[in-house]
Chimera marker file (.cmm) of the C-alpha trace (Angstrom):
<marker_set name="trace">
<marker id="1" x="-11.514" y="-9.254" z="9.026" r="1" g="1" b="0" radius="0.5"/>
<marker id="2" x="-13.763" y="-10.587" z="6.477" r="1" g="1" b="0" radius="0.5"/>
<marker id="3" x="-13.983" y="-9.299" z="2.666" r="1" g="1" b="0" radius="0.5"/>
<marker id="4" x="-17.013" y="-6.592" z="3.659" r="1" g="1" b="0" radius="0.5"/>
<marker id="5" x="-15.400" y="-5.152" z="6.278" r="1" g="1" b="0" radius="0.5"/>
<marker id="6" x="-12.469" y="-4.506" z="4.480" r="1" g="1" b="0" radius="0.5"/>
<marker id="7" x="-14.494" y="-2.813" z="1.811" r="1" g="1" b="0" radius="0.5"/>
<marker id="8" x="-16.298" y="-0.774" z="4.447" r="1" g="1" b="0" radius="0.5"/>
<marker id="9" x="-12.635" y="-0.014" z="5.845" r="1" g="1" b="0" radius="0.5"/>
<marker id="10" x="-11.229" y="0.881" z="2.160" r="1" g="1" b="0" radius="0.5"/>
<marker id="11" x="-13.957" y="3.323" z="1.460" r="1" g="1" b="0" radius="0.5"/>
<marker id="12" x="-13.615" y="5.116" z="4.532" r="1" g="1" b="0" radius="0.5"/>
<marker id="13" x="-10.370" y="5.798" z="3.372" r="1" g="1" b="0" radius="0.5"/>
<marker id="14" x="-10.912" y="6.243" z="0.227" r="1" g="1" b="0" radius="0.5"/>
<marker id="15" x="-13.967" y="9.020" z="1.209" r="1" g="1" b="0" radius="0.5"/>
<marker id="16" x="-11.733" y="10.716" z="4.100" r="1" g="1" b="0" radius="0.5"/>
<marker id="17" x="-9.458" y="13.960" z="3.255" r="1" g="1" b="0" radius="0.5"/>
<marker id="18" x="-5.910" y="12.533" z="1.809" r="1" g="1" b="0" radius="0.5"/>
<marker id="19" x="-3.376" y="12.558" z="4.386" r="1" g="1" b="0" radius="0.5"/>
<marker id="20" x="0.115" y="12.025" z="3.007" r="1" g="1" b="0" radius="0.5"/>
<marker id="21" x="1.956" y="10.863" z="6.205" r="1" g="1" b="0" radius="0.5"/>
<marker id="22" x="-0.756" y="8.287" z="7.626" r="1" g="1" b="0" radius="0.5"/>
<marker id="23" x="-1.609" y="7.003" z="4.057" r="1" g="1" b="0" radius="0.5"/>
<marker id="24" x="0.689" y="3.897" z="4.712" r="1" g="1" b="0" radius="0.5"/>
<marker id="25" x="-0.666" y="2.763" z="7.667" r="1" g="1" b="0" radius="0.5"/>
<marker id="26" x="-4.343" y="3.595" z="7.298" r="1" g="1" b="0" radius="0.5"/>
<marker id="27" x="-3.739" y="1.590" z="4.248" r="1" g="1" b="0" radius="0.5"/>
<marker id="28" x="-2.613" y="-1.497" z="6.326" r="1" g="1" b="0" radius="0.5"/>
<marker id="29" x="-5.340" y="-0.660" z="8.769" r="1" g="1" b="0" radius="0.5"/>
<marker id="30" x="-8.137" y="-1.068" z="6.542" r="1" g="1" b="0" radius="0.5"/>
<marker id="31" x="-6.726" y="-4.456" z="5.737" r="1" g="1" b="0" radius="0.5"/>
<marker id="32" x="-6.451" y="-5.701" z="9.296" r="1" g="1" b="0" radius="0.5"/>
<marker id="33" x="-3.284" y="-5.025" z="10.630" r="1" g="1" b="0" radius="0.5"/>
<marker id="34" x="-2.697" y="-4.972" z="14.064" r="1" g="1" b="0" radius="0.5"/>
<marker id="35" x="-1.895" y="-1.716" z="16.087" r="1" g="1" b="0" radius="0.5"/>
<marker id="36" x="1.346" y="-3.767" z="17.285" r="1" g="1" b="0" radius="0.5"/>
<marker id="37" x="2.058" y="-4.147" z="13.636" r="1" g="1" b="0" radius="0.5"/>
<marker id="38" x="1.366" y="-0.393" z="12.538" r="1" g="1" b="0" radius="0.5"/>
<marker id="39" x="3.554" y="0.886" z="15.584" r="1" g="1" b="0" radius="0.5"/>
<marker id="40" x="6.364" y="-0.893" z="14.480" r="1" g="1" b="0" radius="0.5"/>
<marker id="41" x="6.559" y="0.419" z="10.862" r="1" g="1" b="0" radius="0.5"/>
<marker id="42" x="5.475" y="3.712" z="12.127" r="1" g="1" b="0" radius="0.5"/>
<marker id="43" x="8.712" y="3.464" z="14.437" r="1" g="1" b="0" radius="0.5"/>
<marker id="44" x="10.822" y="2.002" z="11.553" r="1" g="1" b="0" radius="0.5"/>
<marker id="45" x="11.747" y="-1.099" z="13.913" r="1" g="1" b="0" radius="0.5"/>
<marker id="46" x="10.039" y="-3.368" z="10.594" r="1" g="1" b="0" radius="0.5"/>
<marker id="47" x="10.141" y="-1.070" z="8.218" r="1" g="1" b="0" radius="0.5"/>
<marker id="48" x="12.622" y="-2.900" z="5.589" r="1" g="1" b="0" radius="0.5"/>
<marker id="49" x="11.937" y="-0.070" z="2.961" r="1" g="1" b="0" radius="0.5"/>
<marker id="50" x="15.418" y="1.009" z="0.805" r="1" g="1" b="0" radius="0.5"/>
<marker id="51" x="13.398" y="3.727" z="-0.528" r="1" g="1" b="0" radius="0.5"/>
<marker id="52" x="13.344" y="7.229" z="1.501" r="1" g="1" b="0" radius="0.5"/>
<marker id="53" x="9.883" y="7.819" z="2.734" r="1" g="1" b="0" radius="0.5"/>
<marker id="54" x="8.233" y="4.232" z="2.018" r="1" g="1" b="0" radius="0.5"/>
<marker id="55" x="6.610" y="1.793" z="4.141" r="1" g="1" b="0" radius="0.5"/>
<marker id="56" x="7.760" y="-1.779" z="3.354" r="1" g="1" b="0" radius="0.5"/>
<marker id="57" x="6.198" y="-4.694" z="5.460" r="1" g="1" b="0" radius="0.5"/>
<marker id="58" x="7.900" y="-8.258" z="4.988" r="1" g="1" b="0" radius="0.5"/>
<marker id="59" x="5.944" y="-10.420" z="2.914" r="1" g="1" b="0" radius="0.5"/>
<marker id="60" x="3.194" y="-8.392" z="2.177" r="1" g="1" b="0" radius="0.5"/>
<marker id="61" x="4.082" y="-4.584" z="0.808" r="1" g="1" b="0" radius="0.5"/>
<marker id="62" x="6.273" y="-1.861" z="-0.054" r="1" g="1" b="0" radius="0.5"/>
<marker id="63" x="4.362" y="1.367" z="-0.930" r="1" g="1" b="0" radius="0.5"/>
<marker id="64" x="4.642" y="5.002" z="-1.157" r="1" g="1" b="0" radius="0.5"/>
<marker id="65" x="3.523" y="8.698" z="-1.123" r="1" g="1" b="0" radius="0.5"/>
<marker id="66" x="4.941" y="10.778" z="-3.597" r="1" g="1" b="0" radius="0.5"/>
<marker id="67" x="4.826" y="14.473" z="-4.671" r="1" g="1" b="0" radius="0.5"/>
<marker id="68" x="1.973" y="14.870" z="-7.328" r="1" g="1" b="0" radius="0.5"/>
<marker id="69" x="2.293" y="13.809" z="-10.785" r="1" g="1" b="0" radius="0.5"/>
<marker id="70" x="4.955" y="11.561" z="-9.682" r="1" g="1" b="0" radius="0.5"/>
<marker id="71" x="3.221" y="8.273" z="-9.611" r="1" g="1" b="0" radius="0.5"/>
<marker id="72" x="4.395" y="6.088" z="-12.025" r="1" g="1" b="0" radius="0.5"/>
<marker id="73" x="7.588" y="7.202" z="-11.697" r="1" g="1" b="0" radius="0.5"/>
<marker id="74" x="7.808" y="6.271" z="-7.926" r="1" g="1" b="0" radius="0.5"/>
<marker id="75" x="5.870" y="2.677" z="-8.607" r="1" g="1" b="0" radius="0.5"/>
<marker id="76" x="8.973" y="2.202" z="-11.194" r="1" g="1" b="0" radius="0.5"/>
<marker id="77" x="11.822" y="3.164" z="-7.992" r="1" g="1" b="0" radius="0.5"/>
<marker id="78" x="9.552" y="0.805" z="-5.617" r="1" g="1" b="0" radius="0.5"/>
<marker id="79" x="9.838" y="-2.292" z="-8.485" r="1" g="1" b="0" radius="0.5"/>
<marker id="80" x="13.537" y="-1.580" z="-8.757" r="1" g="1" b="0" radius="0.5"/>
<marker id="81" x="13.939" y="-1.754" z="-4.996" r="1" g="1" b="0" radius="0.5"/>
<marker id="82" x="16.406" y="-4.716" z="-4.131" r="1" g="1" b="0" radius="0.5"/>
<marker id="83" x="14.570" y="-4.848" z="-0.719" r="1" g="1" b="0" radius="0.5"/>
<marker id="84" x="11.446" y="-6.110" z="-2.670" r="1" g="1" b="0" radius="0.5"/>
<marker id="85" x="13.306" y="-9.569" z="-2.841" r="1" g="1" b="0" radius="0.5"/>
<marker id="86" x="14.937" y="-9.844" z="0.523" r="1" g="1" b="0" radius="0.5"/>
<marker id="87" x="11.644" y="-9.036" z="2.124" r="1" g="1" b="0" radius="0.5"/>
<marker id="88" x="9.529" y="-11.442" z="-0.325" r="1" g="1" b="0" radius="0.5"/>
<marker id="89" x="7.064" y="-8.032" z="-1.221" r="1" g="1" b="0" radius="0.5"/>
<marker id="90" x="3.809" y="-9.287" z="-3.236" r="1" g="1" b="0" radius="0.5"/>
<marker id="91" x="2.766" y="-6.090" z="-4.117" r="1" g="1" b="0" radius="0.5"/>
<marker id="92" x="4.120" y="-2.219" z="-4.947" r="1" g="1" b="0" radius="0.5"/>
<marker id="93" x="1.794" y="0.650" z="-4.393" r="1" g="1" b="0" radius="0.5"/>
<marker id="94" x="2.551" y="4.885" z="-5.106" r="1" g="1" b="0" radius="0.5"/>
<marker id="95" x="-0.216" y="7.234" z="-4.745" r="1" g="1" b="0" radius="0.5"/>
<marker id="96" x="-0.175" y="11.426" z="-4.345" r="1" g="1" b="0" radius="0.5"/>
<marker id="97" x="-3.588" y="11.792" z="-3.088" r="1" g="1" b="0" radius="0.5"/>
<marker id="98" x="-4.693" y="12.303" z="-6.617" r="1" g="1" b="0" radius="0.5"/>
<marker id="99" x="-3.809" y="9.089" z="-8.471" r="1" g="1" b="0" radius="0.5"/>
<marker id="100" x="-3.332" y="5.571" z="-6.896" r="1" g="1" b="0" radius="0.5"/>
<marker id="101" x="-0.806" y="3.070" z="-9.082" r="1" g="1" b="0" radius="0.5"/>
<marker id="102" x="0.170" y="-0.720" z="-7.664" r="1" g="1" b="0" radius="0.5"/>
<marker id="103" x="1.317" y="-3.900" z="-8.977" r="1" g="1" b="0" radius="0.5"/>
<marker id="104" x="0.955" y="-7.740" z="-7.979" r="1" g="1" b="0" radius="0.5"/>
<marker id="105" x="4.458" y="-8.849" z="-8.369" r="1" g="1" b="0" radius="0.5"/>
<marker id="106" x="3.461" y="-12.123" z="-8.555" r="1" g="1" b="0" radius="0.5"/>
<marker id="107" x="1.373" y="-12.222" z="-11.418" r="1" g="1" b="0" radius="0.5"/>
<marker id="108" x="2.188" y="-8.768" z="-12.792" r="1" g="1" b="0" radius="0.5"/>
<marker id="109" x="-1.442" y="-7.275" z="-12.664" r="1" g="1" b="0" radius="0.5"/>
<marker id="110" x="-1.421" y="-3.471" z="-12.275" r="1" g="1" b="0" radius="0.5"/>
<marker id="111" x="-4.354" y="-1.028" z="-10.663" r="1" g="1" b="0" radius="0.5"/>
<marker id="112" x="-4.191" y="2.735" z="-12.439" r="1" g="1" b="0" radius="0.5"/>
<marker id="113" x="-6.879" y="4.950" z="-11.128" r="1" g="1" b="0" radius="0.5"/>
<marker id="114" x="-8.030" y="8.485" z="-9.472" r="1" g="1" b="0" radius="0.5"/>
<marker id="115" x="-6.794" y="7.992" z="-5.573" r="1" g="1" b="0" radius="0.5"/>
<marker id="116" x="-11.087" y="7.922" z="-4.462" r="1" g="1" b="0" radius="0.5"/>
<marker id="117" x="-11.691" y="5.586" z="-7.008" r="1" g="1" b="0" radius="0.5"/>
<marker id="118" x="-9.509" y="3.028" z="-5.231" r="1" g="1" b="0" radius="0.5"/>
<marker id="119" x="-11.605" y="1.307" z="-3.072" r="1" g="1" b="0" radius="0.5"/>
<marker id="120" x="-13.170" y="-0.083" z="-6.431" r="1" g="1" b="0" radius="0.5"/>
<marker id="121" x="-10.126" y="-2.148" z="-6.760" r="1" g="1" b="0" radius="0.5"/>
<marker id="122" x="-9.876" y="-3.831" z="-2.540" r="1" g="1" b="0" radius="0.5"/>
<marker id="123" x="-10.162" y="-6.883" z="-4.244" r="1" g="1" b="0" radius="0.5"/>
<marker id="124" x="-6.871" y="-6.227" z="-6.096" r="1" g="1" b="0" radius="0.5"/>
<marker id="125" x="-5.385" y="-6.422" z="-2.383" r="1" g="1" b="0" radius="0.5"/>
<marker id="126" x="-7.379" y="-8.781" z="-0.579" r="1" g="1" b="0" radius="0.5"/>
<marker id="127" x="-4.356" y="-11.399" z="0.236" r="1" g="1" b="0" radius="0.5"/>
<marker id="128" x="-2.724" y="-8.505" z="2.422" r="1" g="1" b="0" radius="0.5"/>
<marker id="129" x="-5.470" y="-9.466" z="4.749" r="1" g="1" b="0" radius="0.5"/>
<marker id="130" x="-4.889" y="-13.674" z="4.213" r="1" g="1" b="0" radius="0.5"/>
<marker id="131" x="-7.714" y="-13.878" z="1.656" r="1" g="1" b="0" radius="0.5"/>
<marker id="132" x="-7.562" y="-15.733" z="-1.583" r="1" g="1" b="0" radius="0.5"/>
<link id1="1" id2="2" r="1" g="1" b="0" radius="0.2"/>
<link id1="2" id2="3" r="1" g="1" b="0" radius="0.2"/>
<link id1="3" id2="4" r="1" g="1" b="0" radius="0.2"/>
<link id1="4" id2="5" r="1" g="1" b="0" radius="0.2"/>
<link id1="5" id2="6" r="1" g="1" b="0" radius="0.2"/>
<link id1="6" id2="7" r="1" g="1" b="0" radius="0.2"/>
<link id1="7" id2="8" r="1" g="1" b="0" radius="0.2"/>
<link id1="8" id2="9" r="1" g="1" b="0" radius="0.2"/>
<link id1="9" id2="10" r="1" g="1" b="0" radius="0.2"/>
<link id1="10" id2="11" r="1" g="1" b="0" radius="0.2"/>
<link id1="11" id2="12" r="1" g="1" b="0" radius="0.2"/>
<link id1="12" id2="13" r="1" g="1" b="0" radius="0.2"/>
<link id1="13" id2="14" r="1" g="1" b="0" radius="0.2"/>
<link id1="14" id2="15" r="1" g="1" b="0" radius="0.2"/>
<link id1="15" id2="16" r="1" g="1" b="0" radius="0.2"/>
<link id1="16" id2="17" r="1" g="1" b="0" radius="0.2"/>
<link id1="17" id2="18" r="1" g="1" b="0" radius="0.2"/>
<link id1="18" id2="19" r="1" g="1" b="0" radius="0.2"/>
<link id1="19" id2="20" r="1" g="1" b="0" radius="0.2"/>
<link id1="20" id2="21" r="1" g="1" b="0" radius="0.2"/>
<link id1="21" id2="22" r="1" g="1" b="0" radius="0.2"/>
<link id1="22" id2="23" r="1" g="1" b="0" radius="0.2"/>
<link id1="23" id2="24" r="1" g="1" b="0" radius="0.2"/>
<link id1="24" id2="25" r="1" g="1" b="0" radius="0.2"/>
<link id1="25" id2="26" r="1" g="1" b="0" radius="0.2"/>
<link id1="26" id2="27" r="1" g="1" b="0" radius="0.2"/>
<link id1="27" id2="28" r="1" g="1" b="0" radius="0.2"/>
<link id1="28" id2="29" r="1" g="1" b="0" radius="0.2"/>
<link id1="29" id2="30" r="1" g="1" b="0" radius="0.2"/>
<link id1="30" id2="31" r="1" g="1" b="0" radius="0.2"/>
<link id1="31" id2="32" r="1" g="1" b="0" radius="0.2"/>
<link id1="32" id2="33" r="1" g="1" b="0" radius="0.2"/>
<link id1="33" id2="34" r="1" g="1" b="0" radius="0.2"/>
<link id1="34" id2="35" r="1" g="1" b="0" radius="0.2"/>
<link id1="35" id2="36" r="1" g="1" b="0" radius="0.2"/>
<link id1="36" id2="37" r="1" g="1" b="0" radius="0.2"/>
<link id1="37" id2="38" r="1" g="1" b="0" radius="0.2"/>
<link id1="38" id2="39" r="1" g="1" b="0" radius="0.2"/>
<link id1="39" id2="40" r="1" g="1" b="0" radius="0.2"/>
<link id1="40" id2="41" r="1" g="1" b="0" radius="0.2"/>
<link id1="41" id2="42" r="1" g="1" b="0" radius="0.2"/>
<link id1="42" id2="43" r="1" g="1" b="0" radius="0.2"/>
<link id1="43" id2="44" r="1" g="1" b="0" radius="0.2"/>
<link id1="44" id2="45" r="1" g="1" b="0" radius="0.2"/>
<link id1="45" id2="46" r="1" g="1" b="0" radius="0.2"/>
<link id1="46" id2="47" r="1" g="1" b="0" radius="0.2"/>
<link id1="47" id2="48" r="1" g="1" b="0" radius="0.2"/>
<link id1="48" id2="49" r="1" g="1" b="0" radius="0.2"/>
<link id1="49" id2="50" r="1" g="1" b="0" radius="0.2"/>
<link id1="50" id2="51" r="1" g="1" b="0" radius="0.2"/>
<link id1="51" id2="52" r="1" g="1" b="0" radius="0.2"/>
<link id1="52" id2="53" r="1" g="1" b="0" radius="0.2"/>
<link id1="53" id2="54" r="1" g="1" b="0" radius="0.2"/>
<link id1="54" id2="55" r="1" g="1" b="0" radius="0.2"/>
<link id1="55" id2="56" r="1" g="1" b="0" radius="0.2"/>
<link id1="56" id2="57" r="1" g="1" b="0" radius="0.2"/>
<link id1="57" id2="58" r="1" g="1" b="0" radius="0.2"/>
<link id1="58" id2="59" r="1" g="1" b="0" radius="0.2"/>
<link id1="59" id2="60" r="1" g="1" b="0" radius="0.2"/>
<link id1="60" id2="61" r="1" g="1" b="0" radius="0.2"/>
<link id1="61" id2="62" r="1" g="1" b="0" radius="0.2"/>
<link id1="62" id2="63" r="1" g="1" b="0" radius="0.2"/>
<link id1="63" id2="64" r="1" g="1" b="0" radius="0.2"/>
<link id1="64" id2="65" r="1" g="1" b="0" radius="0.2"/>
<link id1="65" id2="66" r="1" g="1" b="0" radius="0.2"/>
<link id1="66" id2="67" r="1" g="1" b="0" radius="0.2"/>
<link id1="67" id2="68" r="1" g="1" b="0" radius="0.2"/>
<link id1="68" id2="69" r="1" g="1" b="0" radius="0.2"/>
<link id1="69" id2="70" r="1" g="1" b="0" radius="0.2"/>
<link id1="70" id2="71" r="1" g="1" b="0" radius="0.2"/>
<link id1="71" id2="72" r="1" g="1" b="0" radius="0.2"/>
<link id1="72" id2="73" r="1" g="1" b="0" radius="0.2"/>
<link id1="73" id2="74" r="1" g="1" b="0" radius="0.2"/>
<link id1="74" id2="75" r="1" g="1" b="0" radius="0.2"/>
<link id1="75" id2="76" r="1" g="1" b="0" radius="0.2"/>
<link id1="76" id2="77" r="1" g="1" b="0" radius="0.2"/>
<link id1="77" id2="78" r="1" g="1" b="0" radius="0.2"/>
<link id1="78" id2="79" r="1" g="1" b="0" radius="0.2"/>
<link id1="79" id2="80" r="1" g="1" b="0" radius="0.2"/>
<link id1="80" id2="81" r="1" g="1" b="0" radius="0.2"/>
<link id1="81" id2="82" r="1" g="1" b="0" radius="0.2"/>
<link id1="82" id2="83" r="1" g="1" b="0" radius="0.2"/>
<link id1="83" id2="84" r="1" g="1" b="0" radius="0.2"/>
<link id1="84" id2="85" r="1" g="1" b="0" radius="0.2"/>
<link id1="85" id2="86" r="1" g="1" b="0" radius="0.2"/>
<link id1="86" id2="87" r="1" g="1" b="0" radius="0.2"/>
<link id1="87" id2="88" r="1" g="1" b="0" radius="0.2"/>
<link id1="88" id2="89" r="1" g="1" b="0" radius="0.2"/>
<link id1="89" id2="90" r="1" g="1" b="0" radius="0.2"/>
<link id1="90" id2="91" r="1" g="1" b="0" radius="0.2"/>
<link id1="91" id2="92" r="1" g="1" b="0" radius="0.2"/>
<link id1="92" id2="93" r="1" g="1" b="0" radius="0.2"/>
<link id1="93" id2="94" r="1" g="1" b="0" radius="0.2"/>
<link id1="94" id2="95" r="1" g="1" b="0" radius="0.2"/>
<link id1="95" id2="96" r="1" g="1" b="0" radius="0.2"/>
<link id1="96" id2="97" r="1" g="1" b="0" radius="0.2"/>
<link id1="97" id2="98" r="1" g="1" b="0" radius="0.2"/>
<link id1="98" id2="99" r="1" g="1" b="0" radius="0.2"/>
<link id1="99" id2="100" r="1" g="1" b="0" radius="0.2"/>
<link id1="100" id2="101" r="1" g="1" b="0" radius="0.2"/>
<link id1="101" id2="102" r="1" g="1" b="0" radius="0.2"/>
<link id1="102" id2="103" r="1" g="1" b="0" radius="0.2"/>
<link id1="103" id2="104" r="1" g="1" b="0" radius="0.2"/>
<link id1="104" id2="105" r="1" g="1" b="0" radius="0.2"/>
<link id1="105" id2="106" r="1" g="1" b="0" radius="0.2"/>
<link id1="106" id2="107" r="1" g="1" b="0" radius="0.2"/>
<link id1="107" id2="108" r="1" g="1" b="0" radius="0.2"/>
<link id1="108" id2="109" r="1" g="1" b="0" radius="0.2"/>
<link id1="109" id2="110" r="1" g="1" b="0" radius="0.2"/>
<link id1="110" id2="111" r="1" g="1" b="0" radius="0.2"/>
<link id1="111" id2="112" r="1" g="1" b="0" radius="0.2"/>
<link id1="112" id2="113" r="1" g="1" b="0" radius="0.2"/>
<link id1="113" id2="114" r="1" g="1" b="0" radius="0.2"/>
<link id1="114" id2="115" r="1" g="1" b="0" radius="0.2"/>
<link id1="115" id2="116" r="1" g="1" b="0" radius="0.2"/>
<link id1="116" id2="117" r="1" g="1" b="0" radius="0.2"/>
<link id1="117" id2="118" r="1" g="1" b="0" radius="0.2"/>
<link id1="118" id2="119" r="1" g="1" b="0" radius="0.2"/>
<link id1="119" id2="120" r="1" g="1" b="0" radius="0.2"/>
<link id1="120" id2="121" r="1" g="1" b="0" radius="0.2"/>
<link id1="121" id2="122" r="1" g="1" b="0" radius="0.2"/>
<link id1="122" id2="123" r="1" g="1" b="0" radius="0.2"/>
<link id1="123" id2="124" r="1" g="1" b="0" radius="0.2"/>
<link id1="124" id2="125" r="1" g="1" b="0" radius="0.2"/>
<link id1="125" id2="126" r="1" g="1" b="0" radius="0.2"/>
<link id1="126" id2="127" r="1" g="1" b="0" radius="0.2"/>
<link id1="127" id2="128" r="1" g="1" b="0" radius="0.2"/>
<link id1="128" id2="129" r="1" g="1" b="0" radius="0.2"/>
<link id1="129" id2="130" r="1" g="1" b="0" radius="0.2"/>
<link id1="130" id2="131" r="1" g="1" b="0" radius="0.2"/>
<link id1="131" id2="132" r="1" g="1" b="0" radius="0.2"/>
</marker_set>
C-alpha cells in the first residue's frame, strides 16, 4: 500500500461507528496487513501482548482499547509492558472511541487527539506499513 491509500484506509476508520473489539485489527488493516497476519493476532497464535485485552504485533505495535477516560492511563501500562522489549514494539497506542493517545518509542514523539481526528496524524504511523 502506498501513503494515499493508507490515508483513504485511516479515514474510513476514522469516519466509521467505533467498534471496541475490531479496533486493533482494523487498525492494522488500514496499514496493510495481511488477512493471514490479522487472523493470527485475532487467534492470539502472535499476539505477544502481557497486557489483558491488547494486541501486540512483533516489531511493529502493542495497542489497546480501554474503558473511557482511561487513556493515558492505559498508554502508561502499555510503555511499562516488559513485552515491549522482547518483541522490539516501535510504537504504543490506547484509544476509548473518544480519545486516541500513542507514542514512537523510538524517538519519543506522542499523538493526543479526539479518536475521529486521528486520521490527521497516519503519518505519525506510516513505518507500520514499511514507509519512511
Amino acid at each position: 500500500m502506498n501513503a494515499v491509500e493508507i490515508e483513504e484506509e485511516v479515514s474510513k476508520l476514522a469516519e466509521a461507528v467505533f467498534d471496541a473489539a475490531e479496533f486493533p485489527f482494523s487498525f492494522l488493516e488500514a496499514f496493510g496487513n495481511k488477512s493471514t497476519t490479522i487472523n493470527r493476532l485475532r487467534s492470539g497464535n502472535s499476539n505477544l501482548s502481557d497486557v489483558e485485552g491488547s494486541v501486540l504485533q512483533r516489531n511493529h505495535i502493542h495497542m489497546t482499547v480501554c474503558d473511557e477516560g482511561n487513556v493515558s492511563k492505559m498508554l502508561s501500562t502499555l510503555r511499562d509492558s516488559p513485552a515491549n522489549a522482547k518483541a522490539k514494539v516501535k510504537f504504543i497506542l490506547a484509544t476509548d472511541g473518544v480519545d486516541l493517545e500513542a507514542e514512537d518509542l523510538n524517538s519519543g514523539e506522542t499523538v493526543a487527539c479526539s479518536y475521529p481526528d486521528f486520521a490527521d496524524h497516519f503519518g505519525f504511523f506510516l513505518s507500520l506499513a514499511g514507509i519512511t
